[in-house]
N, C-alpha and C positions, 0 to 999 in steps of 0.2 A: 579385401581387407576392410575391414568397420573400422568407420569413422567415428570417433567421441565428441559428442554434445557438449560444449563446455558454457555452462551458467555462472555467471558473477551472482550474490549474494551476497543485500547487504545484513551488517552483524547487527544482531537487534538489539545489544544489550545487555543480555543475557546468556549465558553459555545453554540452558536447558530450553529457551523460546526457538534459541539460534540451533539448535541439536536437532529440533520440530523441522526446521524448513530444510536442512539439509532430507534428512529421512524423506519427507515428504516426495522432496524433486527430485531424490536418487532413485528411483525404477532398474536398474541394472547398471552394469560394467562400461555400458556406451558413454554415460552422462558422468562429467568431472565437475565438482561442484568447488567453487572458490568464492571463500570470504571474501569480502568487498569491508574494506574498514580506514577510521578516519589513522589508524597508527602507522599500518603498512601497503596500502594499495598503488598502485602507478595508474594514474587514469587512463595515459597512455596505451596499459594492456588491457583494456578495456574493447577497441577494437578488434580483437581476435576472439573477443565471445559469443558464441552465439545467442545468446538473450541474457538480461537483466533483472532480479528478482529485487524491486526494493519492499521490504521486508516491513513489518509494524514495528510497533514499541512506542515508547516517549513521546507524549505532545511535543508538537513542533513548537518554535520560540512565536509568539504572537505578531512579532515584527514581521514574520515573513508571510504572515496576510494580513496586515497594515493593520494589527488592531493592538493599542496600549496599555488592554487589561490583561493582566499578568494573574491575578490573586481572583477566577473562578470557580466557580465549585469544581470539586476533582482534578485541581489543576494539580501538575510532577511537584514534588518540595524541589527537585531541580530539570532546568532545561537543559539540552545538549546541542546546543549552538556550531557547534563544531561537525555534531555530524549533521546538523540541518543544514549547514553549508558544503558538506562532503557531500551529500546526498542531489543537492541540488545542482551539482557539477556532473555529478553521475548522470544526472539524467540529463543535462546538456550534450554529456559522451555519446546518450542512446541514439539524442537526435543527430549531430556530428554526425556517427558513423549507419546511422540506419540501422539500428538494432532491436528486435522485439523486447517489449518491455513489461512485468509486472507489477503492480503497485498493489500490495496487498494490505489494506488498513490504514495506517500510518503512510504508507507509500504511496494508495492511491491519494490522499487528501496531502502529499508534499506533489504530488503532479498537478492537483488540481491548482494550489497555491503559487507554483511556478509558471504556469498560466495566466498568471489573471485571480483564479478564483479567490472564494475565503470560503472560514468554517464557522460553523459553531460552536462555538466553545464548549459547551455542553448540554446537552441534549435535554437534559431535566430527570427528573426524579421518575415521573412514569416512562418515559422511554427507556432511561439507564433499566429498570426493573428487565425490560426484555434485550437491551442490547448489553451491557455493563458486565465486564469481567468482576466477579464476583468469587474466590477459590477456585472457579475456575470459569472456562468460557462456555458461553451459552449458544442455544441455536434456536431460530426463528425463520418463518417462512419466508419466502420474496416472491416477486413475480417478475420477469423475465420481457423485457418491451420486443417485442413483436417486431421484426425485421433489423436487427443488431446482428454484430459478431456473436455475441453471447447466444441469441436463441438460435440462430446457424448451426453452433458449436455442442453445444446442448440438444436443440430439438425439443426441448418442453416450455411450457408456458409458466410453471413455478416450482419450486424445489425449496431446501433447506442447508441455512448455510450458518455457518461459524460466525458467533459473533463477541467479542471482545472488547468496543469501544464507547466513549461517551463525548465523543466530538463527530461532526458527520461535515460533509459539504452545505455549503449555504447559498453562493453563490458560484456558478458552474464555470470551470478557466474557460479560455478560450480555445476552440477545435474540438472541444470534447461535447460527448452524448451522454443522456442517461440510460445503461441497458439494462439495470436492473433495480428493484427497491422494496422496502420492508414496507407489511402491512399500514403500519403507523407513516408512513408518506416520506420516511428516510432512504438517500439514495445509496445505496451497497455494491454500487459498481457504478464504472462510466469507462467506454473506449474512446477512439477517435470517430469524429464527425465521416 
């Protein structure tokens, strides 16, 4: 009998970003994909998933990496406080129950933040030109740190990846590594220490 993979994911947003991440992590009939959102989720069933995808989207609210500038460049005309708080419950669940976890964008910089870390608010004008969802999302090289999950996982020393955003990490949470990062000295990944 085959067993199904079942993935929480959270909603980004968007029903067409959100349409992306399902497609994405559905590969076949094994994998059951469930929204993760601040209207209907029980955190509770949280513990019966086999891993955690928290998803991009929306700058997180600046309170929750202790900084009280609200009005920077490219900053959302609105925050979504609510699910910055949904989201950061979610990942308390992963640690609770010992569940693998993704932070894709948006996701990895709300782990970084519940940590410990902070961000940048924004990256600037010559970086935005290579990282900065613009119509649509761009891609840029990285390089891959040498003895990580990532270069394990992969086997290469640089590749090209997706990129959509103009806030980055600044200061690193706590337990966490850098495994990977853009030309321009931006970090584009980080797992556990």
């Amino acid at each position: 009998m085959k067993s199904v993979i079942k993935i929480g994911v959270t909603y980004t947003g968007s029903d067409e970003k959100h349409s992306n991440y399902v497609h994405w992590l559905k590969g076949n009939d094994a994998i059951e994909i469930t929204t993760l959102s601040t209207l209907d989720s029980d955190l509770d069933a949280i513990k019966g998933f086999d891993g955690i995808v928290l998803s991009g989207g929306v700058d997180m609210h600046p309170e929750y990496y202790k900084n009280d500038v609200i009005n920077y460049p490219n900053a959302p005309l609105h925050f979504d406080k609510k699910r910055d708080e949904f989201e950061m419950a979610v990942f308390k669940s992963t640690q609770q129950y010992q569940l693998p976890l993704l932070g894709v964008c948006r996701g990895m910089q709300l782990i970084n933040c519940v940590l410990g870390g902070t961000l940048t608010q924004d990256i600037g004008a010559t970086a935005n030109a290579i990282h900065r969802f613009e119509e649509h999302d761009k891609a840029h090289g990285i390089h891959i740190v040498k003895g990580t999950l990532l270069s394990e996982i992969t086997g290469v020393d640089r590749t090209i990846t997706n990129s959509a955003h103009h806030q980055c990490i600044d200061v690193l949470g706590e337990g966490l590594t850098i495994n990977c990062g853009s030309d321009d000295g931006i970090i584009e990944g980080v797992e556990w220490t």
